[in-house]
matplotlib code that plots the C-alpha trace (Angstrom):
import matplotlib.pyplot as plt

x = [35.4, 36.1, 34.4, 36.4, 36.0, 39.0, 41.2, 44.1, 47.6, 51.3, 51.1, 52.2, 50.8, 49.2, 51.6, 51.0, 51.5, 48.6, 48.5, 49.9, 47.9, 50.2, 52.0, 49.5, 49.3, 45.5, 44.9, 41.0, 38.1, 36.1, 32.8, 31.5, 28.3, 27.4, 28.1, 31.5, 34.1, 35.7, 39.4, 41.0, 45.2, 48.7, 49.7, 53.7, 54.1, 52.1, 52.8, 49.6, 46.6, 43.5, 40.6, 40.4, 36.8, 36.5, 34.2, 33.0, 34.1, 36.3, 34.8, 35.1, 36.8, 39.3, 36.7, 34.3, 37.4, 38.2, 34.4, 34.6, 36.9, 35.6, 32.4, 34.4, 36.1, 33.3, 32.1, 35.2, 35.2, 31.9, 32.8, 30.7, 31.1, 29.1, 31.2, 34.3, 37.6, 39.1, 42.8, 43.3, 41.5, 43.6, 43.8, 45.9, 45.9, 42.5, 41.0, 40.1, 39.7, 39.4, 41.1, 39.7, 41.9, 41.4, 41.4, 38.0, 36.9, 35.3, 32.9, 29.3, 29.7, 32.7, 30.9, 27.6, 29.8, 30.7, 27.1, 24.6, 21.4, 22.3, 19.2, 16.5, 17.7, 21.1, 19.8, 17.8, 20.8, 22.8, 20.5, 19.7, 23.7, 23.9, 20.7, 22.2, 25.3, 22.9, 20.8, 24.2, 25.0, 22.0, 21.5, 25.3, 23.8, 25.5, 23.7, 26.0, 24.8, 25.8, 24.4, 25.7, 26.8, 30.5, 30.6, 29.5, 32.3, 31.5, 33.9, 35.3, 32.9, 29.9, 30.0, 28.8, 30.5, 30.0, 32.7, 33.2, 30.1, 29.6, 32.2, 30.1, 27.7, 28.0, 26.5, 22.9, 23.2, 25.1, 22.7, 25.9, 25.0, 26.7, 28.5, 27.8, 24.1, 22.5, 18.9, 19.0, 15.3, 17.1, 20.1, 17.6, 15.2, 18.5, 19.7, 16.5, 16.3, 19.4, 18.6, 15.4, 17.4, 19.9, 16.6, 15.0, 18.5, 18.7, 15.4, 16.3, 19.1, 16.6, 15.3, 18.0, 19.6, 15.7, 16.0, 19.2, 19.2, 19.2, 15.4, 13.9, 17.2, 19.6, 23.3, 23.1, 20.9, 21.5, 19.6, 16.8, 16.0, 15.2, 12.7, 11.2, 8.8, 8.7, 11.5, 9.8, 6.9, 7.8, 7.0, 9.0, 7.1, 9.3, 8.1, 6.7, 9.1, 12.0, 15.4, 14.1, 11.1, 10.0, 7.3, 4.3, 5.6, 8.9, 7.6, 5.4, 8.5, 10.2, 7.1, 6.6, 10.8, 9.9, 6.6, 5.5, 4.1, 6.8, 3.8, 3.8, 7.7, 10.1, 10.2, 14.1, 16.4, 15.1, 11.8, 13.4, 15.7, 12.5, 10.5, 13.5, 14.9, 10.8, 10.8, 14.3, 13.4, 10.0, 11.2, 14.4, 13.3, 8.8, 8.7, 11.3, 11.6, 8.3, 6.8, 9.6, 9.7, 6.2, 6.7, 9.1, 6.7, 3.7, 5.8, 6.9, 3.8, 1.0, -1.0, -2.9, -3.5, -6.7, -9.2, -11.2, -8.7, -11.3, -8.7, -7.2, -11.4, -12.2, -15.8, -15.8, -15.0, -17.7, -20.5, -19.6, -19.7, -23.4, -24.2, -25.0, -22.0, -23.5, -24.2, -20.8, -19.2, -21.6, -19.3, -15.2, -16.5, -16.0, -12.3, -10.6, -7.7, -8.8, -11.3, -8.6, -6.4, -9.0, -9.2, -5.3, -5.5, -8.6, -7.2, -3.6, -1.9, -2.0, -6.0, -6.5, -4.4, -6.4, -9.8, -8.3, -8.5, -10.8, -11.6, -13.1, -11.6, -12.8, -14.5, -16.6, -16.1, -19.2, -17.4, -13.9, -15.8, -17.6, -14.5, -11.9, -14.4, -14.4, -10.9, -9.7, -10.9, -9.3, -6.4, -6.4, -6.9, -3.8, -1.8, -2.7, -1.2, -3.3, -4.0, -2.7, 0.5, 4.3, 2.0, 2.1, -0.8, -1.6, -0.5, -2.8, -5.9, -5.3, -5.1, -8.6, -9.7, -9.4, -11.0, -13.6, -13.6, -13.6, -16.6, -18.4, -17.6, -18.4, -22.1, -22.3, -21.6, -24.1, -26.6, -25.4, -25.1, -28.3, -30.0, -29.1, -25.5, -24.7, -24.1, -21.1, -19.5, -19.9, -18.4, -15.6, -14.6, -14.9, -12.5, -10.2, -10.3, -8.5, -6.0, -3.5, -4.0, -4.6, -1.3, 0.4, -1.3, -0.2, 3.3, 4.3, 2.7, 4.6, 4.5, 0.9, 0.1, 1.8, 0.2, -2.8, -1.3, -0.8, -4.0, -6.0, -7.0, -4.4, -7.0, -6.8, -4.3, -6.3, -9.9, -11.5, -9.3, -9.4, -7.6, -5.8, -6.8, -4.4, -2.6, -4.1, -3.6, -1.3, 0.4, 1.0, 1.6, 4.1, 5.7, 6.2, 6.9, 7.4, 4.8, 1.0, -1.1, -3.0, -0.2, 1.0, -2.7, -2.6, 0.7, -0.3, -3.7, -1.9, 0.5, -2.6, -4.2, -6.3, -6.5, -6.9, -10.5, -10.2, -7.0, -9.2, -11.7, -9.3, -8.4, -10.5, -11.9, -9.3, -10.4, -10.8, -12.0, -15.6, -17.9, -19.0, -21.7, -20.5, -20.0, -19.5, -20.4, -16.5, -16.8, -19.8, -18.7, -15.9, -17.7, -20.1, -17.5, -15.1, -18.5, -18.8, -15.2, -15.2, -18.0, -16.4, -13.1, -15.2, -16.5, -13.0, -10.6, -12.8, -13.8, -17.8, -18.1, -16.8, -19.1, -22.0, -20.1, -18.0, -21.4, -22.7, -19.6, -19.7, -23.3, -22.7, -19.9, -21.9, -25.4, -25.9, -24.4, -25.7, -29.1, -27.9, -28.1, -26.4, -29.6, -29.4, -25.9, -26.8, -29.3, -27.1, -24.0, -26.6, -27.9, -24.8, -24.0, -26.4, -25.5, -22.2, -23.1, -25.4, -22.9, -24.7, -21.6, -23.9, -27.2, -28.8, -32.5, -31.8, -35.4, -32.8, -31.7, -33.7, -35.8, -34.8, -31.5, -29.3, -30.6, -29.3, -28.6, -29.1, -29.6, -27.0, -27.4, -25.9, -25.4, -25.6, -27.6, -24.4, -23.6, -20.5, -20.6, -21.7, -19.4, -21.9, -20.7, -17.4, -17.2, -19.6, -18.1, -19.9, -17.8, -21.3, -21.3, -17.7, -17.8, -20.4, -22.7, -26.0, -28.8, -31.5, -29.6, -30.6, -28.1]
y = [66.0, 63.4, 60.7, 58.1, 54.7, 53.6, 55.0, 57.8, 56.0, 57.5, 58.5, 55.3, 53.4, 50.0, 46.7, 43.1, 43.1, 45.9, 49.5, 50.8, 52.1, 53.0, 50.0, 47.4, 46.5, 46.8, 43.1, 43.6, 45.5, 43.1, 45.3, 48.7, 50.8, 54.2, 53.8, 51.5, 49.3, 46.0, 45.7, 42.5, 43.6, 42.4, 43.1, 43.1, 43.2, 40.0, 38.8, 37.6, 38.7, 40.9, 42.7, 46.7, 48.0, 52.0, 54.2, 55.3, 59.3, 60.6, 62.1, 65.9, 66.9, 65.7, 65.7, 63.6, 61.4, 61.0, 59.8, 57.8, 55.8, 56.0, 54.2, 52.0, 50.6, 50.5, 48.0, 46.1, 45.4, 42.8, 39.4, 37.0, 33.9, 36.0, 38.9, 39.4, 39.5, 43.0, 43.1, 46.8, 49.8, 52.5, 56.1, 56.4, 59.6, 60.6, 57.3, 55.2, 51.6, 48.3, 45.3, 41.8, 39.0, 36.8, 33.5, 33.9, 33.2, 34.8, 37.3, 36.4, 38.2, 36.0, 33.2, 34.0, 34.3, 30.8, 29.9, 32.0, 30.4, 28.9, 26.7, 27.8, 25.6, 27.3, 30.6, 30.9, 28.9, 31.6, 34.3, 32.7, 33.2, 36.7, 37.6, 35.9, 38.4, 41.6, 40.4, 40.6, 44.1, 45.5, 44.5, 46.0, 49.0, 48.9, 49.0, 47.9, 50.3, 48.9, 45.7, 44.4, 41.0, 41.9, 42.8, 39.4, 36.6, 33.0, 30.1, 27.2, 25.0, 27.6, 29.9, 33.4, 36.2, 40.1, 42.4, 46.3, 47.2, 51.3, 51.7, 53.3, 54.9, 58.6, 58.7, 59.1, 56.0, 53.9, 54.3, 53.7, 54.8, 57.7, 56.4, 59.5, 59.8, 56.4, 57.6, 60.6, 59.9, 60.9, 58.6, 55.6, 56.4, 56.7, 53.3, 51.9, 53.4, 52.0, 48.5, 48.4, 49.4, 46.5, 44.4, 45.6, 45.2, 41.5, 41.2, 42.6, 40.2, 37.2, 38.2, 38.6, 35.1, 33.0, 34.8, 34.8, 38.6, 42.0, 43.2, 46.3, 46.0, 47.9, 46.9, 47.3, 46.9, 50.7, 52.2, 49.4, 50.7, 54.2, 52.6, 50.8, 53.0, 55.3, 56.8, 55.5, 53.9, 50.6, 47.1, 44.4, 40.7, 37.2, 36.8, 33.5, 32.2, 31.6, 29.7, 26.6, 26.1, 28.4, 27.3, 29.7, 29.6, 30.9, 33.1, 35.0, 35.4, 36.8, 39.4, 40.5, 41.3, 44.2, 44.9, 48.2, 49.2, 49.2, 47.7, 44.6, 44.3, 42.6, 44.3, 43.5, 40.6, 38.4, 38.5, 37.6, 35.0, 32.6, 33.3, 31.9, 29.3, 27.8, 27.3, 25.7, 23.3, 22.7, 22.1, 19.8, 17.4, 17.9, 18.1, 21.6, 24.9, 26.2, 22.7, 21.2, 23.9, 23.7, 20.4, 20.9, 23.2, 20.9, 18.2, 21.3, 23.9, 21.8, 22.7, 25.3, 26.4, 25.1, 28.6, 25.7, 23.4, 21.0, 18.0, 20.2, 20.4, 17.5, 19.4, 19.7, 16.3, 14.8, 16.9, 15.4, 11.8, 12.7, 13.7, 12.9, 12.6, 15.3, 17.7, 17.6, 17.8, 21.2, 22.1, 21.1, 22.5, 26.3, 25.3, 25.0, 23.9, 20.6, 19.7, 19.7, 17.7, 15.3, 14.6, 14.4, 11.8, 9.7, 9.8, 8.7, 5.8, 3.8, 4.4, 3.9, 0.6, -0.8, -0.1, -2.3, -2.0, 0.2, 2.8, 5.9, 9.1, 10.3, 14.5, 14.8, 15.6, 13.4, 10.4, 11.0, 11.0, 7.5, 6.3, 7.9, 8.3, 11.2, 9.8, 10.2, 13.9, 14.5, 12.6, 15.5, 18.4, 17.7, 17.3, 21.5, 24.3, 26.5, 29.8, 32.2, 29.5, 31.3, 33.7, 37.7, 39.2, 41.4, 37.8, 36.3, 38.6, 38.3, 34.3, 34.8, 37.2, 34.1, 31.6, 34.4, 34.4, 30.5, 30.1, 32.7, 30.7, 27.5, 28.6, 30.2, 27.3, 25.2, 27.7, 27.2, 23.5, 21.3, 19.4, 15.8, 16.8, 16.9, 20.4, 19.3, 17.5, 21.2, 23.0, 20.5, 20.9, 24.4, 24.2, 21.8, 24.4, 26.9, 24.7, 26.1, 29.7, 28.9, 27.2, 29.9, 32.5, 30.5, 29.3, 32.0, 35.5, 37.9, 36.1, 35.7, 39.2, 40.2, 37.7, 40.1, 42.9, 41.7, 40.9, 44.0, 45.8, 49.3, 52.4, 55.3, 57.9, 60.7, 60.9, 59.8, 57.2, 53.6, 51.8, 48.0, 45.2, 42.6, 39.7, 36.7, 34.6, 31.7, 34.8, 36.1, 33.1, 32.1, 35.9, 35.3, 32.1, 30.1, 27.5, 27.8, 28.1, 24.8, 23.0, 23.2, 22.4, 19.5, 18.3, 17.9, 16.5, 13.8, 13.3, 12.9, 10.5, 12.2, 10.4, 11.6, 11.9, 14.8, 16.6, 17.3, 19.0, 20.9, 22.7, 25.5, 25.8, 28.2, 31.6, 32.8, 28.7, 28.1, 26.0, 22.8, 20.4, 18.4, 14.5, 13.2, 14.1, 15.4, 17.8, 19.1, 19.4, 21.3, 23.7, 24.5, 25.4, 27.7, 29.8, 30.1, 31.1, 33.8, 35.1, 35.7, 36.5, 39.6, 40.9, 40.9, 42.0, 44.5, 47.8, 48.3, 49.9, 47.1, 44.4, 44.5, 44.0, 41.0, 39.3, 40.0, 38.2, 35.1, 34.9, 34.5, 31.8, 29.6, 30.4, 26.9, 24.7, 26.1, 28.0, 31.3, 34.5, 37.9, 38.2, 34.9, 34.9, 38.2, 36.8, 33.9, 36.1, 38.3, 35.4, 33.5, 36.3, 36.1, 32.1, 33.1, 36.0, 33.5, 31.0, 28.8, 26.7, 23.8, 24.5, 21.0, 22.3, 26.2, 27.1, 28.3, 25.0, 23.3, 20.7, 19.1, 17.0, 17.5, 16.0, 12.3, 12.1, 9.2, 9.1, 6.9, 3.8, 1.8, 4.5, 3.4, 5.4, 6.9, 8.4, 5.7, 3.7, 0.3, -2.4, -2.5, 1.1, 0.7, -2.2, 0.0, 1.5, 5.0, 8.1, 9.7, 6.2, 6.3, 10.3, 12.1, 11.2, 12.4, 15.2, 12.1, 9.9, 9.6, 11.4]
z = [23.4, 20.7, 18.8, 17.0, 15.4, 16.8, 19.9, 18.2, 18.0, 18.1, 14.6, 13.2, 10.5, 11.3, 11.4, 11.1, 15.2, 15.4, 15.5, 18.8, 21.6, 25.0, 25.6, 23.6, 20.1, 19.4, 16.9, 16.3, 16.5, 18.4, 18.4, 18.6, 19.3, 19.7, 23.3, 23.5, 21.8, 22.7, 21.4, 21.0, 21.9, 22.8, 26.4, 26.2, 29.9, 30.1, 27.4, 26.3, 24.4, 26.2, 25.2, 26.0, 26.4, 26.4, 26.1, 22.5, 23.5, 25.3, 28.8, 28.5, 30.6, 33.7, 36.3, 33.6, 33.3, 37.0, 37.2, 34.7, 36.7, 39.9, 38.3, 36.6, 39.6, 41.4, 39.0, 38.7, 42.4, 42.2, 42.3, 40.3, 38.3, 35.2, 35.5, 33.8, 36.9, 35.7, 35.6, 34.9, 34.9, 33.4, 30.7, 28.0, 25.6, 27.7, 26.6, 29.7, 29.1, 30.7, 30.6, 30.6, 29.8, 26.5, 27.7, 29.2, 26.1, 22.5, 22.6, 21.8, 18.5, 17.8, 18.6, 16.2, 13.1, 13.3, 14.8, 13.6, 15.1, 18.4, 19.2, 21.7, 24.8, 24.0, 23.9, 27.0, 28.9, 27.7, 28.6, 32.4, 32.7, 31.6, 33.8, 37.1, 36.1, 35.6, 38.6, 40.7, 39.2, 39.7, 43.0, 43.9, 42.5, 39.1, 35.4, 32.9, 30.5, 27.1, 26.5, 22.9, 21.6, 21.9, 25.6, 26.9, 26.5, 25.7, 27.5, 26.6, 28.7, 27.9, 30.6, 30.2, 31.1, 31.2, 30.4, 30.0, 33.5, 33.5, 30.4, 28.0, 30.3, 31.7, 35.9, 34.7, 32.5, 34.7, 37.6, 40.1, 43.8, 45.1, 48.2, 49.8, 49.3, 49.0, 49.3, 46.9, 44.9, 41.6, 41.9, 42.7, 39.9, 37.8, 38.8, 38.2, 34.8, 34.0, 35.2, 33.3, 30.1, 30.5, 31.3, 27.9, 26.0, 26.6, 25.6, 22.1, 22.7, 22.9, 20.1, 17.9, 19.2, 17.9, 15.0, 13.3, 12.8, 14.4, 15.3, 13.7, 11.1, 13.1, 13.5, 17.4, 20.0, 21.5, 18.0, 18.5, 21.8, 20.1, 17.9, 21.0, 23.4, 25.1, 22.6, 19.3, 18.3, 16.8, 18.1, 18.2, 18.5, 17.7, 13.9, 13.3, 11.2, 12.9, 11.9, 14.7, 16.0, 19.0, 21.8, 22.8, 26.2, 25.1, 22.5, 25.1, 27.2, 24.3, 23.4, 27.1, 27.4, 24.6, 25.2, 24.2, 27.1, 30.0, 32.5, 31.0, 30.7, 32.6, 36.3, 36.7, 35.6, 38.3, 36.9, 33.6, 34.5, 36.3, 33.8, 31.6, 34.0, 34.3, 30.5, 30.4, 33.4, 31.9, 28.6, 29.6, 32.3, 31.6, 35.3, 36.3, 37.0, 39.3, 39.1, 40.6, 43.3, 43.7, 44.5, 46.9, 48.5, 48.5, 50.8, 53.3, 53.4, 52.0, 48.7, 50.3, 54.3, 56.6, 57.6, 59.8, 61.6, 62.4, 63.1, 66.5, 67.3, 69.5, 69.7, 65.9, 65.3, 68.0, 66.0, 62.5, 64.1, 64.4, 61.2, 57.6, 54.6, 53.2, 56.3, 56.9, 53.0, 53.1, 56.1, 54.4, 51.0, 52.1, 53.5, 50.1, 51.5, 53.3, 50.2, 47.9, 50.9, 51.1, 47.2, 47.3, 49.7, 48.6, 45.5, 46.2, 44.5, 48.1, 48.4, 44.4, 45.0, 47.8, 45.9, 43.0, 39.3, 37.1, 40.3, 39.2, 40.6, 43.6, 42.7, 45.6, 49.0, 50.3, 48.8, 50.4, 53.5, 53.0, 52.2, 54.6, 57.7, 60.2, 61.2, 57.9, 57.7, 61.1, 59.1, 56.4, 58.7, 60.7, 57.5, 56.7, 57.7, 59.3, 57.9, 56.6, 56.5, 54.9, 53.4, 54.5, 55.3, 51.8, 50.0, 52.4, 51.4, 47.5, 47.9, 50.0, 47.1, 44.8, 46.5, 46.5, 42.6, 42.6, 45.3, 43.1, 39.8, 41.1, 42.0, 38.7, 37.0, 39.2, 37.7, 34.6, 34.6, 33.0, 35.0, 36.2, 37.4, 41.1, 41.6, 44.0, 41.3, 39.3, 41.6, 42.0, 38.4, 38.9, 41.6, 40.0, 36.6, 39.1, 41.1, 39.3, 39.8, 43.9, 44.1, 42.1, 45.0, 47.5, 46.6, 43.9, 45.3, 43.8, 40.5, 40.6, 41.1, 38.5, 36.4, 37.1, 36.9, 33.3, 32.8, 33.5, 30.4, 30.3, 30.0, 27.4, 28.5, 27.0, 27.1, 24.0, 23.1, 23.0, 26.0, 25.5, 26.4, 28.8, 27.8, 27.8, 31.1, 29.7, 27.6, 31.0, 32.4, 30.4, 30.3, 34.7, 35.4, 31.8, 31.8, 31.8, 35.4, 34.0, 33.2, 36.8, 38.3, 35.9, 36.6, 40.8, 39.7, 38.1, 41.3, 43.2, 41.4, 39.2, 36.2, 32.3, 32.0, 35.5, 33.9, 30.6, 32.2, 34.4, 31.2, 30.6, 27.0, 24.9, 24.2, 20.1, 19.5, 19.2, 21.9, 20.2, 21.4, 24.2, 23.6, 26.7, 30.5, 30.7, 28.0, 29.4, 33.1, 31.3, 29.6, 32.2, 34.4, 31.7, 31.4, 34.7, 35.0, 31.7, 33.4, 36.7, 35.1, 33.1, 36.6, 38.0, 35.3, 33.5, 34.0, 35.3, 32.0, 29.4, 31.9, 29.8, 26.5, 28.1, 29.3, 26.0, 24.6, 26.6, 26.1, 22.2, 22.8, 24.8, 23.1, 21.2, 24.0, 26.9, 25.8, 27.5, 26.6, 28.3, 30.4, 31.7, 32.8, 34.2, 36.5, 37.0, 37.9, 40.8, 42.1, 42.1, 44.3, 46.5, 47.4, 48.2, 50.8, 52.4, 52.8, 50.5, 48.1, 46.8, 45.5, 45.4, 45.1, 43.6, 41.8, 38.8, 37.9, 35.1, 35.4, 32.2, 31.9, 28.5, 24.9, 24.9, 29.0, 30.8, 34.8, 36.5, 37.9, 40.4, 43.7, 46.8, 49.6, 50.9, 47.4, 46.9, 43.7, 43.8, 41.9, 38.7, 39.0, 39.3, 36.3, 33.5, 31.0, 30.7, 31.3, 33.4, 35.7, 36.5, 37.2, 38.4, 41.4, 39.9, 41.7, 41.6, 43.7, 47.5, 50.4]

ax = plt.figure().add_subplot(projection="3d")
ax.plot(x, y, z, "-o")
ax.set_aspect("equal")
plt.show()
């Protein structure tokens, strides 16, 4: 078996027309790794100029060679518009090869010594291209197995193209399906291993493209994935100073693509590619990629599906005639999905319109109902889905196990708040905080459990050790679907009708910043409830064993605001608990809430009996009089 630099000629020495190699004239090396090289060469029979790919050695022996080729062909048979049309696959000497011809374009490699820093938006187009090619591959049952600048060719009018599929790769590597025996386990787990290679390749390809330069300082991507885990111990993150300037978003896609731990990497190219194509669309139009399918989805499925159908009830809607606003907003509040319909529609621009001018947003459900009427609920009802909707029945029962985690925050953070806030309008922030990570459950299941999957801390692998912790939920975020879970619960706030002042306190409080003194009732309806959800996020992503810690942690971070320590958000978390298995969403009178409103409160003015603002309301300038609907005034 023999290794070369370069294929063995006739004996000849090398002429201006190229050295000679069968019938072609080889021009240029056009690229090389330990696993391949590209040839740029002079087909007489055509003609014209190609480029040869072959493998790096020869195969061993004739029944390595024969399949070689049968691999080979296999490959060359898929037809896709990022996949290179074969022309010929052929031996000379020994030395199989491929042919590809040269009017597809340059190879990337080509194209980087002329360009060396493509920008970002170029970058991740490219990338999206090659992925879609991969994607097609992979699916067909084919790893290319040699992922390297040179063996993807860059066209005229900028379309990507792979070249050279199974060339440098022996059976194992190039994860090709035996026609024979589909199933075998070892030939599936091969495949997959050679998928997830090709997956982790063009993440060292992302990073080399951002930065201008090979990662870890080796001259091909092959060595760099020995220096990556599980076969080395080096990590590769995007450096911070990079030729053009680099978003978080895409710089978490970047650093989950060669993560070193293979749980938090890419799953296959798909996965890759939408996290990709969401920060492209995001980052071109501002309104793309999964928010423009989640918008899509809103008009066809709804935001989220009805658990209590009420407007198909004729006995349901005869009892609700006969009973207070507030009776029945106790009643919608534990059916998630026609609160947040009613908001949507009370809030719209045709109902903000008709109220006139200078209308506050609409945050509570009793409010939507003096303003809508029963009809108007039976209105919103028959505009849901009912449940589970599209969803599958283990998506449906990790979407339930959210709302779960959000009922249990929002009675947290009714506990937590001071007094003189309407414990609805608590838990409506609270709900409105995670609007995001509902829709995501509900329209992007897969994507959202492996959000989660992302986010759970990794335990030690031998006893003793110390385990990691997860990725941050926007890190993750970013890393699935390439824009943040809030930004898309802000972005359909906003459609709804939700104005500035709501979107702010949608946004939870960042992690690693510390919890100043609120100014304004927004800021503190916004802290109360990111407590509430840190607290709940502990229970749920951590270990029983790290709970106290976490508590303990929290505790610290909102000490000065909120006059808490670990005990007291113990006690809150238990009896937070407690509401929620009794059914209990709104605790109006709770013996746990103070008695005493925050330093520098005010009680608001101006309510009507039914809750609704009066027009002295309506016309005042105070963030808390336009807002919140306050615990003193009369149901």
């Amino acid at each position: 078996m023999a290794a070369l630099s370069s294929p063995p000629t006739d004996g000849s020495s090398a002429h201006d027309s190229g050295r000679p190699f069968g019938r072609f004239r080889l021009l240029q090396l056009l690229g090389r790794s330990e696993h391949s090289m590209a040839w740029l060469a002079f087909d007489p029979r055509v003609a014209h100029e190609v480029m040869l790919t072959m493998p790096r050695v020869q195969p061993a022996d004739a029944q390595g060679l024969i399949d070689w080729q049968e691999r080979v062909k296999t490959a060359s048979r898929l037809s896709h518009p990022h996949l290179a049309h074969v022309i010929e696959v052929g031996v000379e000497s020994h030395w199989p090869y491929v042919i590809v011809d040269r009017a597809l374009g340059v190879t990337l490699e080509e194209w980087l010594s002329a360009h060396p820093v493509p920008s970002p938006l170029e970058t991740v187009g490219w990338l999206c291209q090659a992925l879609e090619g991969l994607a097609f591959a992979h699916e067909a049952g084919v790893a290319h197995g040699h992922v390297e600048a040179y063996t993807l060719l860059v066209g005229e009018n900028g379309l990507l193209r792979w070249m050279g599929l199974g060339v440098g790769s022996d059976a194992s590597q190039a994860g090709l399906i035996d026609g024979r025996n589909q199933l075998d386990p070892r030939t599936l787990q091969a495949q997959r291993a050679a998928a997830a290679c090709d997956v982790l390749s063009v993440g060292v390809l992302l990073h080399r493209l951002l930065t201008g330069q090979m990662p870890l300082g080796q001259a091909e991507i092959s060595t760099t994935l020995k220096r990556l885990p599980p076969q080395g111990s080096d990590q590769l993150r995007l450096t911070r100073t990079t030729p053009q300037p680099v978003s978080e978003a895409l710089r978490a896609i970047a650093n989950r693509a060669t993560a070193g731990q293979d749980r938090q990497r890419y799953l296959n190219a798909r996965t890759f590619l939408r996290a990709l194509e969401g920060w492209r669309e995001s980052e071109t139009q501002g309104l793309g990629g999964p928010l423009n399918v989640l918008m899509d989805r809103l008009s066809s499925v709804g935001h989220l599906p009805s658990r209590i159908p009420v407007g198909r009830s004729t006995a349901q809607w005869g009892r609700w005639e006969a009973q207070r606003n507030d009776e029945i907003a106790e009643q919608i509040l534990h059916d998630m999905g026609l609160t947040l319909e009613m908001l949507r529609q009370v809030n719209s621009a045709q109902v903000q319109g008709s109220q006139g001018a200078g209308s506050a947003p609409v945050i509570t459900v009793r409010r939507a109902i003096a303003l809508m009427g029963i009809n108007g609920v039976r209105r919103s009802s028959l505009a849901l889905r009912d449940w589970p909707g599209p969803l599958s029945e283990p998506a449906a029962a990790l979407l339930l196990a959210a709302m779960d985690r959000v009922r249990l925050a929002g009675a947290v953070a009714q506990l937590l708040a001071p007094a003189g806030y309407d414990p609805e309008v608590v838990y409506t922030v609270n709900l409105l905080q995670n609007l995001g990570r509902l829709l995501v459950h509900y329209h992007f299941a897969d994507e959202a459990e492996q959000i989660r999957h992302l986010m759970r801390p990794v335990p030690p692998l031998e006893p003793g050790l110390l385990g990691q912790p997860g990725l941050p939920e926007t890190t993750a975020a970013f890393g699935v679907l390439g824009i943040a879970i809030e930004t898309l619960g802000a972005m359909v706030a906003k459609h709804w009708g939700l104005g500035d002042d709501v979107q702010h306190m949608m946004h939870r409080l960042p992690l690693g910043h510390p919890v100043r003194a609120p100014d304004t009732d927004i800021d503190w309806l916004r802290i109360v409830a990111s407590s509430a959800n840190e607290v709940v996020d502990s229970v749920t992503l951590l270990p029983a064993d790290q709970l106290a810690a976490a508590l303990a942690a929290v505790a610290q971070r909102y000490a000065r605001v909120l006059s808490v320590d670990a005990r007291a958000l113990h006690d809150a978390l238990n009896h937070a608990r407690d509401l929620v298995r009794k059914g209990k969403l709104i605790a109006r009178s709770d013996p746990m809430l103070s008695p005493t409103p925050p330093a520098g409160s005010e009680p608001a003015g101006g309510v009507s009996p039914d809750g609704s603002p009066t027009q002295a309301e309506l016309n005042h300038g105070s963030l808390r009089e336009r807002l919140l609907a306050k615990a003193t005034r009369s149901e």
